[in-house]
C-alpha positions, 0 to 999 in steps of 0.5 A: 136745551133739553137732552132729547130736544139736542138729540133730535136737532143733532140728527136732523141737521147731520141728515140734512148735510149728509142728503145735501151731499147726496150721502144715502148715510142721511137715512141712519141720521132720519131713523134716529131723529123719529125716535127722538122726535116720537119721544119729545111728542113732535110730529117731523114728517115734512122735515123727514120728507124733505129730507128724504127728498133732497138726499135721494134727488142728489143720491142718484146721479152720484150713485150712477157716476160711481156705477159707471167709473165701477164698470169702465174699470171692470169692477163687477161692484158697479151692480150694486151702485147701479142697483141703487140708483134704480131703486131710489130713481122712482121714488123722486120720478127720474127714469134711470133706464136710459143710463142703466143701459149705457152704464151694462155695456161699459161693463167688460168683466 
C-alpha cells in the first residue's frame, strides 16, 4: 500500500474510534486525513461528515457529565466542559439549555 494511501486509512480509522468514544481528539485525526486524502486526489467528505457526526453526537452528553461532576465538586473548569457542549449541541440538533441551566446551579464556587 501506498504510503499516502496507509496514511490516509490510518487517520481515518483513529478518528472513527476516537468519535466512536465520543473523544473530540477525532478532529486532529480528520485534519490529517483531508490532507492525505487532498494529496492522493480522493474526495472523503461523506466519510468526514459521518465522522464529525458520530463523534460530536457522543461528544456532548460526555462533555455535559464531565461539567456536571466539574461544578458538583466546585471546579470552576466545568465552564469549559460546558462551553463545549453548548458549542458542539447545535450542530447535530440537540438543546442543551435544559442541562445547562441544571448544570449552573450545581456549581457552589
Amino acid at each position: 500500500m501506498h504510503s499516502l494511501e496507509f496514511q490516509l486509512s490510518d487517520a481515518l480509522e483513529n478518528a472513527s474510534r476516537l468519535a466512536r468514544s465520543g473523544n473530540l481528539n477525532f478532529q486532529i485525526f480528520l485534519g490529517g486525513a483531508e490532507v492525505f486524502a487532498r494529496e492522493l486526489g480522493r474526495d472523503i467528505s461523506a466519510q468526514i461528515a459521518m465522522i464529525e457526526s458520530v463523534g460530536i453526537k457522543k461528544a456532548v452528553p460526555a462533555l455535559l457529565q464531565e461539567a456536571r461532576r466539574e461544578a458538583e465538586r466546585g471546579d470552576v473548569n466545568y465552564r469549559t466542559s460546558l462551553g463545549n457542549a453548548q458549542y458542539y449541541a447545535p450542530k447535530v440538533g440537540k438543546d442543551v439549555s435544559a442541562q445547562v441551566a441544571e448544570i449552573e446551579l450545581l456549581y457552589q464556587g
